[in-house]
C-alpha positions in Angstrom: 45.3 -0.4 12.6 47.2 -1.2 15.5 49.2 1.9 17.0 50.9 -0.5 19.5 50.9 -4.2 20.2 47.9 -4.0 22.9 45.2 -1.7 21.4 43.7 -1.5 17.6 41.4 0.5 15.9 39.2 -1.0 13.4 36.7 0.0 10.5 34.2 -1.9 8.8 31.5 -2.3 5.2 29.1 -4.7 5.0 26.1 -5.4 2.9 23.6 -8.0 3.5 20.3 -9.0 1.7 17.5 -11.4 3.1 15.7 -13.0 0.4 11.8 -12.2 -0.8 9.3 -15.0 -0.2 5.0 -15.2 -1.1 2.7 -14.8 1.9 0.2 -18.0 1.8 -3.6 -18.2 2.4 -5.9 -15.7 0.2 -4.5 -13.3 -2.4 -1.5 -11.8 -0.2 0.9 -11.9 -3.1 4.6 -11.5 -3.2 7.1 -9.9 -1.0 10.3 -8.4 -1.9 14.1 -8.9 -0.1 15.2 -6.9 2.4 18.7 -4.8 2.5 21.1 -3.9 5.1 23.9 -1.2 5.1 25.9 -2.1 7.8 28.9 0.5 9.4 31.0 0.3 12.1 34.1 1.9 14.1 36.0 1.0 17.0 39.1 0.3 19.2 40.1 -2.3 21.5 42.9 -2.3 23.9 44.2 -3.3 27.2 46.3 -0.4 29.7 48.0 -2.4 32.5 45.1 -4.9 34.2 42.3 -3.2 32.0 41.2 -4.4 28.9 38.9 -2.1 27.1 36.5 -2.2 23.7 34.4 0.6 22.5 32.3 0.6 19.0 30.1 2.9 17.4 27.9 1.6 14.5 25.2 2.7 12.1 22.3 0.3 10.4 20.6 1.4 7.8 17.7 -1.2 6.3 16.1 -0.7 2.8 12.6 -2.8 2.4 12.6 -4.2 6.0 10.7 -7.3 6.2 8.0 -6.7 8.6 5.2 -9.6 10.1 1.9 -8.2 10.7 -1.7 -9.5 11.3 -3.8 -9.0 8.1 -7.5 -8.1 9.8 -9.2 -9.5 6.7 -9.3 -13.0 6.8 -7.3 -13.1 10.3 -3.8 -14.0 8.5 -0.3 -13.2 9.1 1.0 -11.2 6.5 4.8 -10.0 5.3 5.2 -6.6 4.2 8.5 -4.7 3.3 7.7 -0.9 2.5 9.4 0.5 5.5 12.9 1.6 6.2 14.7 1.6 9.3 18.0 3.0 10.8 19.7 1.6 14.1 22.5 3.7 15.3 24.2 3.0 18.8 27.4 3.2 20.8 28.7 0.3 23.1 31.6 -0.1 25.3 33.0 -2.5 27.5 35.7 -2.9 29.9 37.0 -5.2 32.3 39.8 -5.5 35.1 41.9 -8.6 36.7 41.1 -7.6 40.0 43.0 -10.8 41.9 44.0 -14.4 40.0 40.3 -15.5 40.4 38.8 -12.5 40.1 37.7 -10.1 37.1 35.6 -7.6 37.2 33.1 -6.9 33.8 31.5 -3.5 33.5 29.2 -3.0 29.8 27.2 -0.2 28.2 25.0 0.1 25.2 23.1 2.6 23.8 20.7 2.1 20.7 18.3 4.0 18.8 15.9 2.6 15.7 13.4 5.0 13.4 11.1 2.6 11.1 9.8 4.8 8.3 7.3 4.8 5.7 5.7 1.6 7.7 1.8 1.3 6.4 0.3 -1.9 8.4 -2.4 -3.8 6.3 -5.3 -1.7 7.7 -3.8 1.3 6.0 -2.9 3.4 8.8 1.0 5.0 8.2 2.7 3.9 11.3 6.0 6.0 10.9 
């Protein structure tokens, strides 16, 4: 949505899937694909010489893909039991100081929770 010709707001959807695979070497078996629920809301603008962005946005994974060394038989192995969320805010802005000159000042902020992780020795990890 743009309330005026130099700033916008914005909102966005998106899904995404990684695909499964098979872990080689012994009987490691299958592993499934991994989901993504992806959100996000933001603006972007310019007031005079400053040009501004600021987004706030929301991950949540469903079967997360996850390397990890099997102990038994010293082999990397792919599991996918554990969720994870990722939430954050980040903001940017940025002045024309002279002709040659602009100045860049950036902030992020991110969190992530992994859940219901077991690693291949059995010990819950969440």
């Amino acid at each position: 949505w743009r309330p005026s010709a130099s700033s916008m707001f914005y909102a966005n959807y998106s899904r995404g899937l990684k695909a499964g695979g098979f872990n080689v070497g012994g009987d490691l078996g299958l592993y499934g694909p991994e989901a993504l629920n992806a959100y996000e809301i933001g603006a972007k603008g310019r007031a005079g010489v400053i040009g501004y962005e600021i987004a706030g946005f929301y991950y949540d994974y469903s079967k997360v893909q996850l390397r990890t060394l099997d102990p038994i038989g010293n082999v990397t192995r792919v599991t996918n039991d554990a969720n994870a969320k990722v939430y954050g805010i980040e903001a940017s802005a940025n002045a024309r100081a002279t002709d040659r000159l602009t100045l860049d000042a950036h902030i992020l902020y991110v969190d992530s929770t992994i859940r219901n992780f077991v690693n291949p020795r059995g010990d819950d990890l969440s």
